[in-house]
C-alpha positions in Angstrom: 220.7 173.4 196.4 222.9 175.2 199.2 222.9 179.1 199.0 223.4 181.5 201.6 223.6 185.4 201.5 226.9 185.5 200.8 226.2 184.4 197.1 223.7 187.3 197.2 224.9 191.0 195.8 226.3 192.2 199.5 225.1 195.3 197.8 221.7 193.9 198.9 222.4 192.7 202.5 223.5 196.1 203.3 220.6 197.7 202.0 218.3 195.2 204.3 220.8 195.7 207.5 221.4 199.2 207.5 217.7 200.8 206.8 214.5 198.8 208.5 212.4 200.2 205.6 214.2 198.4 203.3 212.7 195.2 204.8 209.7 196.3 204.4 210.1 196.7 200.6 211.6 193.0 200.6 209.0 191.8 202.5 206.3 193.8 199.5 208.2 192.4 196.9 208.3 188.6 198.7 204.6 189.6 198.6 204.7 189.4 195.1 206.9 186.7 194.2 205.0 184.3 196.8 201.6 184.9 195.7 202.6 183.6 192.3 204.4 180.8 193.8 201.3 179.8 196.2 199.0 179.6 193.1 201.1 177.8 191.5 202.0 174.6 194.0 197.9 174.7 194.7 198.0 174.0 190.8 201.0 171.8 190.5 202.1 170.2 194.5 202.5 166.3 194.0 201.5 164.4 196.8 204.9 164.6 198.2 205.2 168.3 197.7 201.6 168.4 200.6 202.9 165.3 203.0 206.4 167.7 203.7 203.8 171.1 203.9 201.9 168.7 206.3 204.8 167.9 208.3 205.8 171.0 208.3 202.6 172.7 209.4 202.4 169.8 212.4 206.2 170.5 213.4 205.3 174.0 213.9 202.3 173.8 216.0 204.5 171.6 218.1 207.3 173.8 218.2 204.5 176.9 218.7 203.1 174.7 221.5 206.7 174.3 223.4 207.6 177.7 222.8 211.2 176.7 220.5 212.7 178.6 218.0 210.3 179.4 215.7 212.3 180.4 212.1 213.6 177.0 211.2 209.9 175.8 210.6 209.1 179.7 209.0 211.6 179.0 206.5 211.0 175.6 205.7 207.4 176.2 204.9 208.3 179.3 202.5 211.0 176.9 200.7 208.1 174.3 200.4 205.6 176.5 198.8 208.9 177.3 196.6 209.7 173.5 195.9 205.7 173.1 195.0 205.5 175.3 192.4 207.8 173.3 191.1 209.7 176.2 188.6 213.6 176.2 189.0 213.2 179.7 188.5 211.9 180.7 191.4 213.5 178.2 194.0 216.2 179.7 192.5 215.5 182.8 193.5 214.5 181.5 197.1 217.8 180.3 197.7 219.3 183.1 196.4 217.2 185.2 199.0 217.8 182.0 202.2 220.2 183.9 204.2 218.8 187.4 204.1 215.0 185.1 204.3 216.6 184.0 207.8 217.6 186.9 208.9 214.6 188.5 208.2 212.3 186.0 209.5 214.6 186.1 212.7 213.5 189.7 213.1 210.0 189.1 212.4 209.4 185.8 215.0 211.5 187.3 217.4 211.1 191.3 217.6 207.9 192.5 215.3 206.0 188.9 216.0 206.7 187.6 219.1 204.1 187.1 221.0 202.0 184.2 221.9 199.1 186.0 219.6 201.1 186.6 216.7 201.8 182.8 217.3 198.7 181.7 216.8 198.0 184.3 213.9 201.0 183.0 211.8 199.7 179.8 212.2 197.1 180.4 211.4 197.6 182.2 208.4 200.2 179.1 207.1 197.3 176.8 208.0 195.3 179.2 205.2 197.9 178.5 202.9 198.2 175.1 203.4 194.6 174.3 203.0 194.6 175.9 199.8 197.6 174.3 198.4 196.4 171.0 199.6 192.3 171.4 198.3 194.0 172.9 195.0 192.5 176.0 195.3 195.1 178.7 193.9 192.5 181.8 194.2 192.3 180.3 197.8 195.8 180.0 198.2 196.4 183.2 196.9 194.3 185.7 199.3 195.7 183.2 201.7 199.4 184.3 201.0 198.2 188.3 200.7 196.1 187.9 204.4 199.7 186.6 205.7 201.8 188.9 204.0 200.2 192.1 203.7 199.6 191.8 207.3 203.4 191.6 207.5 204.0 194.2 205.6 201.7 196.3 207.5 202.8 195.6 210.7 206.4 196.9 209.3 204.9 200.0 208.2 203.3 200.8 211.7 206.6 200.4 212.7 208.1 202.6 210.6 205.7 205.2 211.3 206.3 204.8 215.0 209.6 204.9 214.5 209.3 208.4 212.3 206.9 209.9 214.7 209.6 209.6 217.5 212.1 211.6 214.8 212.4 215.4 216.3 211.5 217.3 213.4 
């Protein structure tokens, strides 16, 4: 399945590119959606759906290692959580959501997370998710997936409260 963000609603780009808060609220509502989709791939991955996770989890430690890009393999894990759960619905709705996904984990590995600790945090976190997928623990999985994404979302609203606080009143 190739989508981009042009199949998306522009309606909803703009609303992402113009305001910051409105990534926020994507990145809440991604909360949502992935925490369903994590308990459902510990519940349902096939043995193929963990060996690409795996890969995936190994490519990124590398690439965390060598200090390269760091979205590609950000991406890729999300999609395979997505492709786990195995429900066309929902990888659906993750390539409906790839390019503005891109962009936005773009801005998180390279502005909000970019440090060397926030490195090791993220992988951290995806090694959480991984395990939990992989010992077919969806409760595990779960607070796995909220740990990484609330602390996302939290990060965003520090920002935006910095952000406000500089605002003259």
């Amino acid at each position: 399945m190739v989508s981009t963000s042009q199949c998306m609603d522009p309606s909803l780009i703009q609303l992402v590119r113009v305001n910051q808060d409105n990534l926020a609220d994507l990145a809440e509502i991604r909360g949502i959606l992935e925490v369903w989709a994590v308990r459902r791939a510990a519940e349902s991955a096939t043995a193929e759906n963990i060996a690409e996770l795996a890969e995936i989890m190994e490519a990124t430690e590398a690439d965390i290692n060598r200090g390269k890009h760091k979205t590609e393999n950000d991406i890729r894990f999300h999609l395979a959580i997505a492709k786990a759960s195995g429900s066309a619905i929902y990888m659906h709705l993750m390539g409906q959501f790839r390019g503005i996904l891109h962009e936005m984990l773009d801005y998180h590995r390279y502005e909000m997370f970019s440090s060397a600790a926030d490195d090791t945090t993220i992988l951290a976190h995806h090694r959480a998710i991984f395990e939990g997928i992989r010992g077919r623990d969806p409760h595990g999985a779960e607070r796995a997936m909220q740990a990484h994404l609330g602390w996302v979302v939290a990060r965003y609203r520090a920002e935006q409260r910095a952000r406000k606080s500089l605002v003259p009143a």
